[in-house]
N, C-alpha and C positions, 0 to 999 in steps of 0.2 A: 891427554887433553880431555876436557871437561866439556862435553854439551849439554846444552840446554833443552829440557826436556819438554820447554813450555814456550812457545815460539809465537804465540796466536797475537801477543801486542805490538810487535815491534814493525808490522808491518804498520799500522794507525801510528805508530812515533815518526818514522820514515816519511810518511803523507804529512803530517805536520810539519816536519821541517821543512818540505821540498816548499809548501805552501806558503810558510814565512819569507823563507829566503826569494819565491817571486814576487812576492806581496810590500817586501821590501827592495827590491828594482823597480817594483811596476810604481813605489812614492817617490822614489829617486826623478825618474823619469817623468813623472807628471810633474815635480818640481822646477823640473828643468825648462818644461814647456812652458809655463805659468811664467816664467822667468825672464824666457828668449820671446814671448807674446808681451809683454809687459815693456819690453827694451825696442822691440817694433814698435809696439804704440806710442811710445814718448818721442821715437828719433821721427815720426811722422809727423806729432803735434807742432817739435821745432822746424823741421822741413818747412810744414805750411805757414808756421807762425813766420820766418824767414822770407816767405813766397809773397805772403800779405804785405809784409811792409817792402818788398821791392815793386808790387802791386803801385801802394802810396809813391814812390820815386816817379816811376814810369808816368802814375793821373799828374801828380804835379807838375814835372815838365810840361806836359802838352798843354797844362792850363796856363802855364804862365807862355810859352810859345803862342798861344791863340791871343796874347797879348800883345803880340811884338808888333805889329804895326801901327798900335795906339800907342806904344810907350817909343817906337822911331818918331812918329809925330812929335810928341812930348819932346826927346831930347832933339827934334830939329827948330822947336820953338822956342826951347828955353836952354841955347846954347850956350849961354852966362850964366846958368842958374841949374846945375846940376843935380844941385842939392832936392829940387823940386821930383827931378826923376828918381830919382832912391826913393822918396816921398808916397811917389806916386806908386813905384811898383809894393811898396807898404800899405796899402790902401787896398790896389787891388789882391793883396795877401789876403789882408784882414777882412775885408769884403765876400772870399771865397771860404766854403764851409773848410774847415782844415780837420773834421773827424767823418769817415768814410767809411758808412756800415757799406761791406761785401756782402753779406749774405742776410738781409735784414739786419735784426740787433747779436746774433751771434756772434761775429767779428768784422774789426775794421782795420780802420790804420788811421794815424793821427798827423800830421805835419807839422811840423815846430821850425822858426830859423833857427839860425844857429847864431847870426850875427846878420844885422841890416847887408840889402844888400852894397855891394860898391860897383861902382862905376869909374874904371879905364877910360883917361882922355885918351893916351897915347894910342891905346888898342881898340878904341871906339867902342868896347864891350862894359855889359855887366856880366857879376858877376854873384849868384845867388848859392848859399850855402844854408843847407836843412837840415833836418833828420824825419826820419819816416818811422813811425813805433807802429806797430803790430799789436793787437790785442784780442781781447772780445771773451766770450762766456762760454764760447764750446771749450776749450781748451782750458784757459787759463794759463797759455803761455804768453811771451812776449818776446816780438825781439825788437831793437832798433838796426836802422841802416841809414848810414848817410848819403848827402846826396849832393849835388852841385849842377850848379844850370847856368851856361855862361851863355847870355845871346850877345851876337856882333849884330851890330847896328851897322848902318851904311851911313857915312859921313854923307852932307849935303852934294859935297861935288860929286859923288858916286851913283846919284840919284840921275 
């Protein structure tokens, strides 16, 4: 067997390799971070975008609820004239702002129907169908959620 008589490089080839090969996990690795930080912050953006517009469901209901005793009025006086209360709860729709900055102008939520609403003789109720979209400029996500708002009215002899 044959030795080498001159040994003094291969300890500096040795240190380069070792240093590539971490050098080349340590990109691996920060790739991966970059990657799994990246896929957090988008599943966040839809989370909240999601949050915002069940936000809009929750404001609507309680606006058109803070209604209900003027549109019980309304259907105890124009018990022939139904039509007037669908009318009416369109009115105070279109009356209340339906785009809802959260957080200043960053993000809102928007309200839309979906279809007028109707009004159940048999069940004494209406029955109101939305949609609530999510938006705004931090993100640039959106989502929509639907929504539905049935109030029962109390018939006259109930009163």
């Amino acid at each position: 067997m044959m030795k080498l008589q001159n040994e003094q490089g291969i300890a500096l080839i040795y240190s380069l390799f070792i240093i590539t090969l971490i050098s080349i996990f340590i990109l691996g690795l920060f790739t991966q971070i970059t990657n799994t930080t990246r896929q957090v912050s988008t599943m966040e953006q839809q989370m909240d975008a999601q949050l915002v517009a069940e936000m809009g469901i929750t404001y609507f209901q309680k606006k058109i609820e803070g209604h209900q005793e003027e549109l019980q009025m309304i259907a105890n006086d124009n018990s022939n004239n139904l039509g007037s209360l669908e009318d009416e709860i369109i009115d105070i729709i279109n009356k209340s702002e339906l785009k809802i900055p959260v957080d200043g102008q960053q993000r809102w939520f928007e309200i839309e129907l979906k279809e007028n609403p109707k009004y159940d003789e048999d069940n004494n109720e209406i029955t109101i169908k939305f949609t609530s979209k999510s938006g705004g400029k931090a993100y640039r996500k959106s989502k929509s959620v639907d929504g539905q708002i049935v109030l029962q009215l109390q018939s006259e002899s109930e009163e």
